[in-house]
C-alpha positions as CSV (number, residue, x, y, z in Angstrom):
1,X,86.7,119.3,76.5
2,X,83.3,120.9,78.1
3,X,81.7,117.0,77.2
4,X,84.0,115.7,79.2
5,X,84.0,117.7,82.5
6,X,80.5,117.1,82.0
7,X,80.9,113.5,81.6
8,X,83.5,113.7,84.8
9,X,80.7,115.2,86.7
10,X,78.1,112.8,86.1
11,X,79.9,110.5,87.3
12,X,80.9,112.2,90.4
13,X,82.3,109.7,92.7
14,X,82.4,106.5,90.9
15,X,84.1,104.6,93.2
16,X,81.9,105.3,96.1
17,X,78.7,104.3,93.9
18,X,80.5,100.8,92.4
19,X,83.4,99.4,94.0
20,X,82.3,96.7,96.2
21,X,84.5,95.3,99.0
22,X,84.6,91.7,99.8
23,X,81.8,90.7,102.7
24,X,80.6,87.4,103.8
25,X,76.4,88.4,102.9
26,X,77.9,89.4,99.1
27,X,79.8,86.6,97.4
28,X,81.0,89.0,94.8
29,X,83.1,92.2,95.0
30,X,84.9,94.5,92.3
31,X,88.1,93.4,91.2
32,X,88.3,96.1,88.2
33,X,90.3,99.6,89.0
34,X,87.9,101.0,86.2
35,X,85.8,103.0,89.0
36,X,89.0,104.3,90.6
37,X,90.9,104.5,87.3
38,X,88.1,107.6,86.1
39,X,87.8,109.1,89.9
40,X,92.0,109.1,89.1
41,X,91.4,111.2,85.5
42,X,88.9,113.1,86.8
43,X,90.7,114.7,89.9
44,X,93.6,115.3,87.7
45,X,90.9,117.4,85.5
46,X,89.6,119.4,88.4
47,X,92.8,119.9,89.8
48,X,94.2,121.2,87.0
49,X,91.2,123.7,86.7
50,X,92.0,124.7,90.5
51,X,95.3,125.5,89.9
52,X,94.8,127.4,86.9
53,X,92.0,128.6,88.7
54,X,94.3,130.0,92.0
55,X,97.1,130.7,89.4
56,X,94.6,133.6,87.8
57,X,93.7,134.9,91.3
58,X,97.2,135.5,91.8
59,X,97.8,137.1,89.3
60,X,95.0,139.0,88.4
61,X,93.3,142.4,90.2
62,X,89.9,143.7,90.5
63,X,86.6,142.0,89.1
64,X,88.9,139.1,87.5
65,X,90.4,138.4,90.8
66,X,87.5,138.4,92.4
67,X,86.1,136.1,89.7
68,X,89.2,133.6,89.7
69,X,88.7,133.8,93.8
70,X,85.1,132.4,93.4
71,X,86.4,129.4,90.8
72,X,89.4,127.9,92.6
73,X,87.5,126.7,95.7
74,X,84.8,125.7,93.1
75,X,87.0,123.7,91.3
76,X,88.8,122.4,94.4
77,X,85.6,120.9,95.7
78,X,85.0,118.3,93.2
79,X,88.6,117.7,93.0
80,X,88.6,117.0,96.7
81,X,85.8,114.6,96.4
82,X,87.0,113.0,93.1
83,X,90.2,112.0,95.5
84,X,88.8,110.8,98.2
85,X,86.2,108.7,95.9
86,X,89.1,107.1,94.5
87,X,91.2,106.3,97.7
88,X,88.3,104.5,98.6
89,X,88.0,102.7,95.2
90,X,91.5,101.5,95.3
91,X,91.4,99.9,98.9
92,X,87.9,98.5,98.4
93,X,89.0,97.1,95.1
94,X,92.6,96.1,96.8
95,X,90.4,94.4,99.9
96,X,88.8,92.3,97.3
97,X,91.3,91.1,95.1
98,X,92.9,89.8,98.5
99,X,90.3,88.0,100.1
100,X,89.8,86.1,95.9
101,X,93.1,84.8,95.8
């Protein structure tokens, strides 16, 4: 499991680095959902780690709450970027298979 948050995080944002949209200077653009596809996994891996994450802050007191309060915002924040990445992969990715068909 740790090889593949690590893998996840690597690869932080895949659909931001590789899906291309279509343009009139690039003849070719990305008509695979593979980028989006792991941005997809990888927010439902952080997310879950965020809510487990809040759900231990809730219930939890002293130096493990104040533990579980640092992780849950560190979780969310990969999970937030993760989804947005992959929004963006989808429409770019959507944009393209348009304009080829």
């Amino acid at each position: 499991m740790k090889f593949v948050i690590l893998l996840l995080a690597l690869c932080g944002g895949c659909s931001l680095i590789s899906a291309r949209g279509p343009s009139p200077e690039r003849p070719t653009c990305t008509t695979s959902y593979a980028a989006p596809i792991v941005d997809t996994v990888a927010t439902a891996v952080f997310g879950g780690l965020t809510a487990a994450a809040a759900w231990g802050a809730f219930h939890s007191t002293g130096l493990e709450q104040v533990s579980y309060n640092v992780a849950w915002p560190a979780a969310a924040l990969p999970t937030t970027g993760f989804a947005l990445s992959g929004i963006f992969g989808y429409v770019r990715v959507a944009h393209c298979r348009n304009a080829t068909r």
